[in-house]
N, C-alpha and C positions, 0 to 999 in steps of 0.2 A: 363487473363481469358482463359478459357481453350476451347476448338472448340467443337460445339456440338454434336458429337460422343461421345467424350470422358465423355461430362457430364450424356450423356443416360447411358453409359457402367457404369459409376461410378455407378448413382441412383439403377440401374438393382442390381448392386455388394451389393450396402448398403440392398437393400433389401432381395437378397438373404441373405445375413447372419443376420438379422432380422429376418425372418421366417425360416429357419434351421440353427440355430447356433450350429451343429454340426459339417454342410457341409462344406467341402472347394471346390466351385464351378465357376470356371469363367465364367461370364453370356453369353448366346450365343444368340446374336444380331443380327436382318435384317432389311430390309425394308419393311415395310409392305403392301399389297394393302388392307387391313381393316380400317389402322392412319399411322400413321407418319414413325414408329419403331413398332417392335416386338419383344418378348424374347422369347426363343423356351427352356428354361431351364428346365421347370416343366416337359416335357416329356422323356426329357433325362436322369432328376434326379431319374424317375421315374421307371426308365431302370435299373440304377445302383447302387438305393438302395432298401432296404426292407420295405414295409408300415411302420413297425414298429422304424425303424430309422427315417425316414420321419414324421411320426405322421399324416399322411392321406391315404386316402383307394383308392383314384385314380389321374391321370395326372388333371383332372377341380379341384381336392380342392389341390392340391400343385399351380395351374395357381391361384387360389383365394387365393391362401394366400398369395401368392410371389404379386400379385393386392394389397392385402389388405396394405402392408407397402407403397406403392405407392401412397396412398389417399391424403399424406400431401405433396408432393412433387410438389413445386411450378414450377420445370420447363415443369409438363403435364397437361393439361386441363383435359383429358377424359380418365381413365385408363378400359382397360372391360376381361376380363378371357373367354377365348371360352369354350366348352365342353369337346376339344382336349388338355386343358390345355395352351393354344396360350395366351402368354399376349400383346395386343398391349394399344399403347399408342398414344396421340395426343399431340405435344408440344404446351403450351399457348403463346395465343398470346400478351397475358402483359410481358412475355418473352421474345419474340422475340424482341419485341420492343426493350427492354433494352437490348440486346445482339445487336442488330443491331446498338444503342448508342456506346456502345462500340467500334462496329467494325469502325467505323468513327473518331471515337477518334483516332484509330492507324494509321489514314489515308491511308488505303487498306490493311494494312499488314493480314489480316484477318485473324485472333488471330493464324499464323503460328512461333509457338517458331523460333527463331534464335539454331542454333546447341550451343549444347553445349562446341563442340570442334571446330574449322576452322581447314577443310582440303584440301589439295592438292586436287581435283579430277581432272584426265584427263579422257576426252569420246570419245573415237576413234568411230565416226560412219563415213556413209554414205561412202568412199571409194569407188568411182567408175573409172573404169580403163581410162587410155589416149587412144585419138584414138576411143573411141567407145565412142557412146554419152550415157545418163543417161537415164532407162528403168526402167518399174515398180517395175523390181527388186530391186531396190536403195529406192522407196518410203518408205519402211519401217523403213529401220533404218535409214531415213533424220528424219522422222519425229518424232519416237523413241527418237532418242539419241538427237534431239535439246531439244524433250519437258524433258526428264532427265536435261539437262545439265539448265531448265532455273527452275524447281525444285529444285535445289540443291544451285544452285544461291541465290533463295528467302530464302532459309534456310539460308542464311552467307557464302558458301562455297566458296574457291578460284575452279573456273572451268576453265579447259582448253579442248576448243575443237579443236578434232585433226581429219582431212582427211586426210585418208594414203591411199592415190590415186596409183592405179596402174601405178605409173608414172616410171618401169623400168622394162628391159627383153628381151627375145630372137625375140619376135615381131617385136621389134623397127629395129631390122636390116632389115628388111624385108621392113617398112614403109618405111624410109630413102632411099635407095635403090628403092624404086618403086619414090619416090620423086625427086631423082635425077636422074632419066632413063628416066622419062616420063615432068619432067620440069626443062632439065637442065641450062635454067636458072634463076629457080625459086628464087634467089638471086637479082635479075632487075625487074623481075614480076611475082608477089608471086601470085601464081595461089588461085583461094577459092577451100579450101578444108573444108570448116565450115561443109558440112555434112559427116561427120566424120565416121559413118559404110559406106557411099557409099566409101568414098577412102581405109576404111581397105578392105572392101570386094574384091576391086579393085587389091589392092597387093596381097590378101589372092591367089585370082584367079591366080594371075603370079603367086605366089610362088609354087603351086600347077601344073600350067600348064608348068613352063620351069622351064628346071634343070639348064642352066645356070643365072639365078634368082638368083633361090634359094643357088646356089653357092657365087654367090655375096653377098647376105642377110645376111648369114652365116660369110661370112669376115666381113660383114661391125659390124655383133656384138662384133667380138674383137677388128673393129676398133676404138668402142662405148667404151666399158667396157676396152680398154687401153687409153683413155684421148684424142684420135685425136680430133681435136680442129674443122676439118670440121666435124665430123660426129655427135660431142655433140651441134655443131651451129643447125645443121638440127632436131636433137632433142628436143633443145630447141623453135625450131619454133614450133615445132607438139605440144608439152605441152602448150605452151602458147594460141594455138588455142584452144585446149581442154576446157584450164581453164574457158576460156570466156562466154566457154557454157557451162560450169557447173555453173558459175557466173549467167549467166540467168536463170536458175532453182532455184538457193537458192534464189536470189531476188523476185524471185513471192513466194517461200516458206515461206520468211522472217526467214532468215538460214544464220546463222554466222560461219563459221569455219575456222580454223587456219591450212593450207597445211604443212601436213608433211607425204609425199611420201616415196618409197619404197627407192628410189633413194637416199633419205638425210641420210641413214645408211650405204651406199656402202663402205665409207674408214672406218668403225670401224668395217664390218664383219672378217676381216681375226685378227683381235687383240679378240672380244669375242670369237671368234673359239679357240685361243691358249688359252685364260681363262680358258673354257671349259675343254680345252684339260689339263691344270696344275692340274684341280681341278678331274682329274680323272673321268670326264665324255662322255668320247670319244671312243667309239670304230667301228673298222672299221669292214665293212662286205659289200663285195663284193666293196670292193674299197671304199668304200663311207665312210664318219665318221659320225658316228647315237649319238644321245643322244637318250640311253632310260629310260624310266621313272617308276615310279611303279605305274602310271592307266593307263598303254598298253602295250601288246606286240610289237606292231606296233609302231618303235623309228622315232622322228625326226631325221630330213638329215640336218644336221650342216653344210656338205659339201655334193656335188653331186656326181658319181663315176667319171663324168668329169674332176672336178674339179673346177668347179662351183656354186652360190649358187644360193639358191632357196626362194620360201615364208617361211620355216622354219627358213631358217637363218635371213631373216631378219628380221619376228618377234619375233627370239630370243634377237634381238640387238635390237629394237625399246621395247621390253619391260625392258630390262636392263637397257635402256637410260632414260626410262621413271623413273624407280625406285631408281635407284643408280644415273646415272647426273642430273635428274631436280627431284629428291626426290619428288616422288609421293604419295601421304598417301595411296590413292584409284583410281584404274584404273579400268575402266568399257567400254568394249567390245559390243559393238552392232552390232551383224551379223545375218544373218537366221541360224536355229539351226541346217541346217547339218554342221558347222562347229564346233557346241559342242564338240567334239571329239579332233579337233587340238587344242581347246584354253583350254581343260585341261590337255591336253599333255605341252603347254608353260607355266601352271601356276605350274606344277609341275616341270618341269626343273627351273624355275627359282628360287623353294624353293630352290632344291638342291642345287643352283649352288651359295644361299646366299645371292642372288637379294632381293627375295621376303621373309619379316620375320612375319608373323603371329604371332598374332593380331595387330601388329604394322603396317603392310601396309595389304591392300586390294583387290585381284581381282577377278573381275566378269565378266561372260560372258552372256549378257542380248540375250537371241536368239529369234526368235521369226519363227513365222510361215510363208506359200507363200500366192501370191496373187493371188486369180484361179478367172481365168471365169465362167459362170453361167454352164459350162459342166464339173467340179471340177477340170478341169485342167489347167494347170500354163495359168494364162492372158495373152493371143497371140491377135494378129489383125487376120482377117480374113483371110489372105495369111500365115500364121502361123510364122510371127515376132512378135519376141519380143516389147509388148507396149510403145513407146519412155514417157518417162515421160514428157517430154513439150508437146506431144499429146493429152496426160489424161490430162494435167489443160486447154490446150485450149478445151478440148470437155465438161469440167465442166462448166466452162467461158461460153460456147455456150448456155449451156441448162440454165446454170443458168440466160443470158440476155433471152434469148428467155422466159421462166416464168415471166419475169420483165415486157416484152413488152407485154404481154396476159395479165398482171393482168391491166398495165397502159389501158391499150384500154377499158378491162370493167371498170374502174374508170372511163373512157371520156364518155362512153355509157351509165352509170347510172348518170353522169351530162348532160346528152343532155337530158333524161328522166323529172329529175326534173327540168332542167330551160324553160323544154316548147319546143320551137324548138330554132334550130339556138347553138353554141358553143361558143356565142363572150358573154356568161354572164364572172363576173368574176371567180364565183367558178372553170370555166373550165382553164379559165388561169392560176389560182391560182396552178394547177396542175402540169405544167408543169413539165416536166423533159427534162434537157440539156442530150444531147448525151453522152458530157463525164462523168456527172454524174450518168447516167446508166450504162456505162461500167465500171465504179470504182466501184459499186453497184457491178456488175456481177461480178467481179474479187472476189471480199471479201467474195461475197457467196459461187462463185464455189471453190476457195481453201480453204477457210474454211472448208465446207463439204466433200471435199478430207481429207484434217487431222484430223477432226474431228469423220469421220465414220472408219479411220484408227484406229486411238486412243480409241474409244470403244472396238474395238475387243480383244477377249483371245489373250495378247501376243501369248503365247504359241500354239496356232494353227491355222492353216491354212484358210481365208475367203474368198468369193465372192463377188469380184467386182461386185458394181451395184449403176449406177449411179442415177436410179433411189430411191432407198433408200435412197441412199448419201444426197438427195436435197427432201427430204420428207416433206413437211413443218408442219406437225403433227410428233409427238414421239419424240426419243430420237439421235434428229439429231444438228449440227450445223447452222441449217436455222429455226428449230424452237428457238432455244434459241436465235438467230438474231432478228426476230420479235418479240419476248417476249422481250427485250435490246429494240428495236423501241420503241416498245407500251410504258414501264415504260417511255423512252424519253419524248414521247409525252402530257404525264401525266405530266412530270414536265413543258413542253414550256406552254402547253396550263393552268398551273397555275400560269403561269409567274414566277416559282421559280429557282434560278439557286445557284445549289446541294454543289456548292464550299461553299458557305454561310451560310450553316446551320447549327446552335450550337444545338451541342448533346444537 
């Protein structure tokens, strides 16, 4: 059975070529605030043909006539043609019924076809660097690329989701290095460094304030990037601390991802570079080897003029790995959109380079806009830092218990009204609510309406945080459709029916 757009889109279709079987017109569909659905055809057909084609003299008798084939059409109760030529319609509710029969037959699959192909998809989102903890910046494409990745799931798809964590770079000499200068021997006792920009800022500050630091830093990255076995142990502590607290972020996100860092392409960079280089795509300029592309002047740095490599290279090699060793059908990219630019630069080297073979594999760069505060600029704290993202779900979590505790107290105040005086009847006890079960209440509200008020917005541009729309309990928010999910609950406990038992 086919999902109720698509049957409006059809009827709309049947009708149009019913009342102009001349036209060849794809019907143009909304929602309406008049019924259900809208078709906005008759003024557009209206526009781009001649009365005389059409066989009527204005936009209301082409809206009545495109109504008129609609009459017999069981899936609308109420069809009406405005003056504007506007057709809306109201879907019946002997319909819905039976559609709703259905959808229970499929047991939730809610009439979404299976693909008709299984494909590989990987979704590189969410990547947020080592050493620095997760900021509102990251919000977006956590929540992006999970809600794709569980979309394409319910379709059939094989999905793999991939963090490609800033987990390598000229940085880390400098951590390491300030780790072992200031805890040497953080090996016997491993000092907390779990808040993670106070210790970078902490190095940032040495590396910044002494040159013999900074000298040391600097060794210590080739002592990093040659294999010394102390200097990858101390790396490996920093990452492992990282992950922990990214691990608590995705866990209240309810966020699955598969790590694979900057660092797990380090031994195949210098093998894709000679690829590159066989396949005639390498040229040098000002020391450096550039891949360029044909949508840019501006090449990627395969290699650095150091001789070194960079984000370019390694998401040359992580998309090649992605395509050509774990044969990927379709990769899809979740970044903010000022990086549109670099990721059609890597989707075009990797045509050239044989990687990537259109239409037979897929990539996309899903970008999206920033997150500003109510003064349109990027979402800072009041000291002008960047938002830590476990700060926004505890400050959701807060408002969202505190609304829970203001609604429970006037529930206790309009039962002390009607039992008279005194709170010992039982409708008051009847109420209660445990501690923990208000703060699992607050947790599902406040991060629900974090993703939720995310996920409405235009990918494509930029929004204002604002917690209070976020938690609006009217409109088109994730706390209204919460209480609306109560209420139908409630309807079925207090009819004693339970939902699993019910033949269509």
């Amino acid at each position: 059975m086919q999902a109720l757009n698509v049957q409006v889109k059809e009827a709309f279709r049947r009708a149009l070529a019913a009342a102009f079987p001349s036209v060849d017109h794809a019907p143009i569909i909304t929602v309406s605030k008049f019924g259900d659905f809208q078709c906005n055809s008759a003024m557009a057909l209206f526009k781009q043909k001649s009365k005389e084609e059409l066989g009527v003299q204005s936009p209301k008798e082409a809206g009545e006539k495109i109504a008129a084939q609609l009459k017999d059409e069981s899936l609308f109760s109420n069809v009406q043609a405005s003056p504007q030529g506007f057709v809306t319609v109201d879907i019946s509710g002997a319909w819905l019924c039976k559609d709703l029969k259905e959808i229970l037959k499929q047991k939730g699959h809610l009439q979404v076809p299976h693909a008709e192909k299984k494909l590989r998809v990987m979704v590189d989102f969410s990547s947020p660097n080592v050493a620095k903890e997760m900021h509102v910046g990251h919000l977006r494409s956590t929540i992006i690329g999970e809600s794709i990745c569980r979309i394409l799931a319910f379709h059939g798809h094989e999905v793999q989701r991939i963090n490609h964590i800033g987990d390598w770079g000229t940085q880390f000499g400098m951590l390491i290095e300030y780790l072992h200068s200031q805890f040497p021997d953080y090996k016997a006792n491993m000092p907390d460094i779990s808040d993670l920009n106070a210790f970078y800022k902490k190095a940032k500050a040495a590396f910044d304030a002494d040159e013999d630091f900074k000298t040391r830093s600097r060794e210590m990255v080739v002592k990093l990037q040659g294999g010394d076995e102390a200097a990858l142990e101390s790396w490996r502590l920093i990452c492992d601390v990282s992950r922990k607290e990214f691990e608590k972020v995705y866990k209240r996100l309810d966020v699955s991802l598969e790590e694979r860092g900057e660092s797990y392409y380090n031994a195949v960079l210098p093998k894709v570079v000679q690829e590159l280089t066989d396949k005639g795509m390498i040229t040098v300029s000002d020391g450096a080897k550039c891949v360029f592309t044909k949508v840019s002047e501006v090449p990627l740095m395969a290699v650095k003029s150091d001789g070194g490599f960079g984000y370019d290279s390694t998401d040359l090699a992580a998309v090649r790995d992605r395509l050509v060793e774990r044969r990927g059908d379709w990769l899809i990219y979740v970044t903010d959109l000022g990086q549109e630019e670099h990721f059609t630069k890597i989707f075009a080297a990797a045509e050239q380079a044989g990687w990537h073979l259109p239409p037979k594999t897929r990539l996309d760069h899903m970008g999206f806009g920033v997150v500003q505060g109510q003064d349109g600029k990027r979402f800072k704290t009041r000291s002008g830092e960047v938002v830590k993202l476990v700060d926004l779900l505890d400050e959701a979590k807060a408002r969202a218990l505190k609304e829970l505790r203001r609604r429970k107290e006037e529930e206790k105040e309009e039962e002390k009204r009607e039992s008279g005086d005194g709170c010992n009847a039982s409708p008051c006890t009847g109420t209660t609510v445990a501690d923990e079960e208000m703060d699992n209440a607050a947790e599902a509200i406040g991060y629900s309406a974090v993703k939720y008020f995310d996920l409405k917005q235009n990918r494509h541009t930029d929004y204002k945080f604002s917690y209070d729309r976020m938690l609006d309990p009217k409109g088109n928010t994730a706390v209204y459709m919460m209480y609306a999910y109560a209420r139908i609950c409630a309807i079925f406990r207090k009819a004693d029916v339970d939902i699993s038992t019910l033949d269509p």
